[in-house]
C-alpha positions in Angstrom: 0.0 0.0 0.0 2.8 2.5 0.8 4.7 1.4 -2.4 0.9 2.7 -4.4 0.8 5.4 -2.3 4.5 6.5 -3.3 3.9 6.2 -7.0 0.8 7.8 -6.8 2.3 10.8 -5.3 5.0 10.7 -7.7 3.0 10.6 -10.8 0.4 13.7 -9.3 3.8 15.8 -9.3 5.3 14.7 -12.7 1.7 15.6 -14.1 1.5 19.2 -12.6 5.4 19.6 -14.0 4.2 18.6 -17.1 1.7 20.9 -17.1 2.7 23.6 -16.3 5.9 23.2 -18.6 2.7 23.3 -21.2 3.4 26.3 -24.3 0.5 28.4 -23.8 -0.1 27.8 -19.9 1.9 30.2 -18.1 -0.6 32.7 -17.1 -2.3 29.8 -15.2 -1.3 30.1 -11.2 -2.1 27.1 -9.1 -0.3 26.6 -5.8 1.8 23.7 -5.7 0.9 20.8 -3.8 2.9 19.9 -0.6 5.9 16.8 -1.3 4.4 13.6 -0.1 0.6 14.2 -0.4 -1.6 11.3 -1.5 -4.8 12.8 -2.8 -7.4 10.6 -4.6 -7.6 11.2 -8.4 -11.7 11.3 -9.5 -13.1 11.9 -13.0 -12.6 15.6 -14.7 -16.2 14.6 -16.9 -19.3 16.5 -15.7 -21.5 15.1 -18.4 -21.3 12.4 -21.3 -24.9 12.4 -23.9 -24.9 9.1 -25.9 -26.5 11.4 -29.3 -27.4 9.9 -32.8 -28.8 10.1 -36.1 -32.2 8.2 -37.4 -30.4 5.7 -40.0 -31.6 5.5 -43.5 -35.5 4.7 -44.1 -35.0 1.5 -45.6 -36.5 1.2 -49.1 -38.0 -1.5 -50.9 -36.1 -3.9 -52.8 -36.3 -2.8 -56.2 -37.1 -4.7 -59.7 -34.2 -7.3 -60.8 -34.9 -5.8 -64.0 -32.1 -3.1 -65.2 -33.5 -0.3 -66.7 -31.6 2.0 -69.6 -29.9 5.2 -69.2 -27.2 7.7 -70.9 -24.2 6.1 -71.2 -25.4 2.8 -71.8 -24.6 0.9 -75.5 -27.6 -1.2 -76.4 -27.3 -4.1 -79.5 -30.6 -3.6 -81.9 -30.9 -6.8 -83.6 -33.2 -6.7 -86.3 -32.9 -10.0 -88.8 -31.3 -9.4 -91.9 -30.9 -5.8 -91.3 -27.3 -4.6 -90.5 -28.0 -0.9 -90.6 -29.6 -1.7 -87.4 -26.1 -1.9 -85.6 -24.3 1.0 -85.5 -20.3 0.8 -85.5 -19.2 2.7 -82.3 -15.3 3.3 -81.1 -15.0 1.8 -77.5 -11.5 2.1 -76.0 -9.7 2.0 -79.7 -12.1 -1.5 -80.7 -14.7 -1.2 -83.1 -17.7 -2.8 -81.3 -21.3 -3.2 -82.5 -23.9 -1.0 -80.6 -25.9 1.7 -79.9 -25.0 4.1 -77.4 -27.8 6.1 -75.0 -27.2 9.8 -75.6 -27.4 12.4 -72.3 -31.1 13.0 -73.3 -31.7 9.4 -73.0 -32.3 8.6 -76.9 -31.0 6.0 -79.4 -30.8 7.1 -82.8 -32.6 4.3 -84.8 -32.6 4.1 -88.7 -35.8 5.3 -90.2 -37.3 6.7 -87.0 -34.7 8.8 -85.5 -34.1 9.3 -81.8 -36.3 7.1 -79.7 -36.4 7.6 -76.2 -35.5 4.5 -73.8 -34.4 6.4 -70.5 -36.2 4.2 -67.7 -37.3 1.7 -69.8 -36.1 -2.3 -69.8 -35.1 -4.1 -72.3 -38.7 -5.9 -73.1 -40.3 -2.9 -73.6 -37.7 -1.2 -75.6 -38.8 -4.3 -77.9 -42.0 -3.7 -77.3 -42.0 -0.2 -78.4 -39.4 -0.4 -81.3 -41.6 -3.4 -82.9 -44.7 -1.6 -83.6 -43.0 1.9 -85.0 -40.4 -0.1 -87.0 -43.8 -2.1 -88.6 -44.6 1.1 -90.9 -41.2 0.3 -92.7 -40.4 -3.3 -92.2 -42.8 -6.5 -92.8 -41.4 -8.1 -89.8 -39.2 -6.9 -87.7 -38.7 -9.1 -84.8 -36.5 -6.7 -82.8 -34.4 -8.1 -80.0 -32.1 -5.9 -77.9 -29.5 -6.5 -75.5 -26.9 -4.7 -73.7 -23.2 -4.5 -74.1 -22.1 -1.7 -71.7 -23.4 -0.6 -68.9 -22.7 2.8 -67.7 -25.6 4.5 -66.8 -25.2 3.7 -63.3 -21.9 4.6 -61.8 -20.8 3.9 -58.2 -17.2 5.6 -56.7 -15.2 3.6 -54.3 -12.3 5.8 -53.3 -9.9 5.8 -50.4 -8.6 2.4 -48.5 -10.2 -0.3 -50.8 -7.8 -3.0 -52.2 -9.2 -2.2 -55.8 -10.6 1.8 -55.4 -12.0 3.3 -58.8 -15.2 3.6 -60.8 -17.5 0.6 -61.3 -20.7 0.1 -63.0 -24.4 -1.5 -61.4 -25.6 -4.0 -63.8 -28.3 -4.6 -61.8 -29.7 -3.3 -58.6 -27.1 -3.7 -55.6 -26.6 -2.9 -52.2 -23.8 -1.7 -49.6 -22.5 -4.9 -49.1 -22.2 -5.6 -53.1 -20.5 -3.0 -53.9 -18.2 -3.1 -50.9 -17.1 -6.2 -52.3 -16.4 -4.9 -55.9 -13.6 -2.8 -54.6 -12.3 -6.6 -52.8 -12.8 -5.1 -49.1 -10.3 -2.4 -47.3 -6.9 -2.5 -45.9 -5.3 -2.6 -42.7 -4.9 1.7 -42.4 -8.5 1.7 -42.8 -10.6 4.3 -40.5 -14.1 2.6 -40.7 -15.2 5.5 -38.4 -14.8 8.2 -40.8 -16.5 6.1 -43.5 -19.2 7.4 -45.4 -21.5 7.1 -47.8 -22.7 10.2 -50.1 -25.7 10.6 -52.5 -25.7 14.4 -54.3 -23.5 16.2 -52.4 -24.6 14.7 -49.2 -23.5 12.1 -46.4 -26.1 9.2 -45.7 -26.8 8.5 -42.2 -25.4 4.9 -42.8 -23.0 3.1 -40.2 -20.8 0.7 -42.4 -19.0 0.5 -39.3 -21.6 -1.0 -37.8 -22.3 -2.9 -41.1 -19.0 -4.4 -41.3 -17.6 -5.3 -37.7 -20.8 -6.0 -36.7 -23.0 -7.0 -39.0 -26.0 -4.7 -38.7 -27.8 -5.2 -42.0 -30.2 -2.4 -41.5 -27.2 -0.3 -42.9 -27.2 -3.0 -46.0 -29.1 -0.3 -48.2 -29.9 -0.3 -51.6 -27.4 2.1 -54.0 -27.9 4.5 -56.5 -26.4 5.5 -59.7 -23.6 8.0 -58.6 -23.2 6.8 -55.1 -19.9 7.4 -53.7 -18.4 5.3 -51.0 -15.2 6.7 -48.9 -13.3 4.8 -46.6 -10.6 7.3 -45.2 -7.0 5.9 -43.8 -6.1 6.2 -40.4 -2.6 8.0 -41.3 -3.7 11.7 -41.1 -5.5 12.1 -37.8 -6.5 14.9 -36.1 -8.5 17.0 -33.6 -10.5 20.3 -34.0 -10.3 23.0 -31.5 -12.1 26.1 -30.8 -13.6 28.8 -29.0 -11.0 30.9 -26.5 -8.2 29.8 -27.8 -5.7 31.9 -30.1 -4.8 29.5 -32.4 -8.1 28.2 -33.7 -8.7 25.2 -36.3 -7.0 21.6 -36.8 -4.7 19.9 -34.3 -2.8 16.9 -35.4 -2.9 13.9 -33.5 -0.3 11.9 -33.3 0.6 8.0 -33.1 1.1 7.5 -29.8 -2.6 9.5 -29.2 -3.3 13.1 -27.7 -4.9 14.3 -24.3 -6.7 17.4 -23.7 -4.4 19.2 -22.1 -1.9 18.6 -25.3 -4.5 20.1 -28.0 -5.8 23.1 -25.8 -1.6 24.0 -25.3 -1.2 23.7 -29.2 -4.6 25.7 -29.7 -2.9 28.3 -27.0 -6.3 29.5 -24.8 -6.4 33.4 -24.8 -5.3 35.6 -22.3 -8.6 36.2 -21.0 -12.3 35.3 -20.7 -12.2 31.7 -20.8 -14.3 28.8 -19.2 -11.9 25.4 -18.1 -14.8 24.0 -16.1 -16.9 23.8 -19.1 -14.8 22.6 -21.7 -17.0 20.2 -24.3 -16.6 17.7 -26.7 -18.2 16.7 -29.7 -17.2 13.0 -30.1 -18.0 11.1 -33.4 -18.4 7.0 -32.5 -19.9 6.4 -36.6 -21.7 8.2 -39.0 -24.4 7.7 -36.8 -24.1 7.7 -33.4 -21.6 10.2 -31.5 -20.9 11.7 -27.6 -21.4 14.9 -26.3 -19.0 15.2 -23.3 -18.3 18.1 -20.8 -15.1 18.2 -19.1 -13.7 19.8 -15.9 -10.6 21.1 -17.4 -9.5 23.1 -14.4 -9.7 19.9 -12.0 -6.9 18.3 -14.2 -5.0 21.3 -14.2 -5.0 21.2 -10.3 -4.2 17.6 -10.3 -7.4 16.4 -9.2 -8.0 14.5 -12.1 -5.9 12.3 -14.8 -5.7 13.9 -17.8 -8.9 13.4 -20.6 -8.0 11.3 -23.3 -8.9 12.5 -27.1 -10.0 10.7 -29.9 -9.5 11.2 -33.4 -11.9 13.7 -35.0 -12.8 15.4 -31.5 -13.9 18.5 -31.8 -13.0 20.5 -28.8 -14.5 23.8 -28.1 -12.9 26.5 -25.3 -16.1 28.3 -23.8 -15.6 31.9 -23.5 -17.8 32.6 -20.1 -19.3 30.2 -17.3 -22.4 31.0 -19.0 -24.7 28.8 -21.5 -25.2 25.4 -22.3 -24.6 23.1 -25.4 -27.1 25.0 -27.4 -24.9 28.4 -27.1 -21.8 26.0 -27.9 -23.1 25.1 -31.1 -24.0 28.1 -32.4 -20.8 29.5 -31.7 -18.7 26.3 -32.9 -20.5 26.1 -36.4 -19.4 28.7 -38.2 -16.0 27.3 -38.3 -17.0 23.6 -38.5 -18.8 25.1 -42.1 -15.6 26.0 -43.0 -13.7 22.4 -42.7 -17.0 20.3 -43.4 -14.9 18.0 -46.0 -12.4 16.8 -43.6 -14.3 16.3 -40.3 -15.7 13.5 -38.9 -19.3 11.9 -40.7 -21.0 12.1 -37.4 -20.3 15.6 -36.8 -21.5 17.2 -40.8 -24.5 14.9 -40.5 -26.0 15.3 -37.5 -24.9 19.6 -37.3 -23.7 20.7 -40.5 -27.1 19.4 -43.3 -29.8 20.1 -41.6 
């Protein structure tokens, strides 16, 4: 017991040294603490809120059946009638076909442009036979598809095999996942998203992938871009009272509180350290909000907080206000770095 009690007392005074040897914490003035005292170290968090997102409304599995869009080369097949098949250049080979234009048209011999945006393959035949009927006795038109590319889906960051791939049928999370042959081992599956126009979808693949939560096993669409970030270029986010305002690297070995508020430098004056919060992202759905006594740790009542990559760390500028007032203040700035913070954060804050 008097060996614990030792290094207990010898760790509170290396941790007020290294404290105060903090850049940017001079103009704090705590009285040292007697040589020898034992004092019992308690928590520096006032609050924790577990806070999430409502995950995607799951839709309804669509038809097997792919239907047509620009982009897409389509064989007309019309016995006994080459003109039908249009000569197209396709990566420096001549192939057969006819390609959907950006309006959605193929341009058919005696009719022109026919529109087939939407529309499957059977009743592309269905409504080429009857127009084709004014010129030919019997058409008998059969079509078929020899490039789809109407539906694109982006896999970018840590997959094994990133780039652009093509639905040739309807396909879900998991599907497409696989097309880019899973991640590697510097994956952040945290910071992975999902985005449809522009916007994150409140969809956990971290949830989906380590723990198998198929509610998060939605159905794609063309354009869908899925990210999965590495876990090299990690960081925190501090703001509020502080001089040095913005990003905050985080290092290997990890970061503590104290670490990123001396890097952020807190201002000379009107500041809040028993109030200091935390917006923690846990997925793309769920996340922490967390209050933390900063001032016990500086006094050596508390061990210091441990961060997390993608905190975002906000120095209140009076005692006064609550999370609300935080926010407000804090999301002007987040606007201005939404592309590299956290999912959780730009969906539940940043789109509303």
């Amino acid at each position: 017991m008097k060996t614990m009690k030792h290094i207990s007392s010898l760790y509170l005074l290396s941790l007020i040294f290294a404290i105060f040897a903090l850049p940017g914490c001079a103009h704090y003035s705590y009285r040292d603490i007697p040589a020898g005292t034992v004092k019992e170290l308690s928590s520096s968090v006032v609050s924790q809120e577990d806070v999430s997102v409502p995950t995607l409304p799951a839709d309804p599995p669509p038809s097997m059946d792919y239907q047509v869009g620009p982009g897409d080369v389509l064989l007309i097949n019309v016995p006994g009638r080459t003109e039908f098949s249009v000569a197209i250049q396709n990566t420096g080979n001549k192939v057969t076909g006819n390609r959907v234009d950006g309006s959605g048209n193929i341009h058919v011999p005696y009719l022109g442009a026919v529109q087939v945006r939407g529309l499957t393959l059977t009743q592309i035949e269905q409504k080429l036979n009857p127009l084709l009927k004014k010129y030919l006795q019997d058409p008998s038109v059969t079509v078929e598809i020899l490039e789809y590319k109407s539906l694109p889906l982006y896999l970018i960051g840590q997959f094994k095999v990133a780039g652009t791939f093509y639905m040739d049928r309807p396909m879900t999370l998991t599907q497409a996942l696989s097309m880019g042959g899973g991640f590697d081992v510097s994956a952040n599956l945290t910071g992975a998203r999902l985005s449809r126009g522009g916007k994150i979808i409140p969809v956990d693949l971290n949830d989906l992938l380590l723990n198998g939560d198929m509610r998060q096993n939605v159905w794609l669409k063309g354009g869908d871009t899925i990210f999965i970030p590495d876990n090299k270029n990690a960081q925190v986010f501090v703001f509020g009272a502080v001089k040095k305002g913005g990003v905050v690297p985080f290092p290997p070995g990890g970061m503590n509180l104290a670490q990123a508020i001396a890097s952020a430098d807190i201002r000379d004056t009107g500041y809040d350290l028993h109030h200091i919060r935390i917006i923690r992202s846990l997925s793309t759905t769920r996340g922490q909000l967390i209050v933390v006594d900063y001032d016990k740790i500086l006094r050596g009542e508390a061990l210091p907080f441990p961060l997390m990559n993608g905190d975002v760390v906000y120095v209140p500028k009076s005692a006064y206000g609550d999370w609300n007032d935080a926010l407000a203040d804090v999301l002007p700035s987040l606007q201005l770095i939404s592309s590299i913070l956290q999912p959780f954060v730009s969906v539940k804050y940043l789109m509303r």
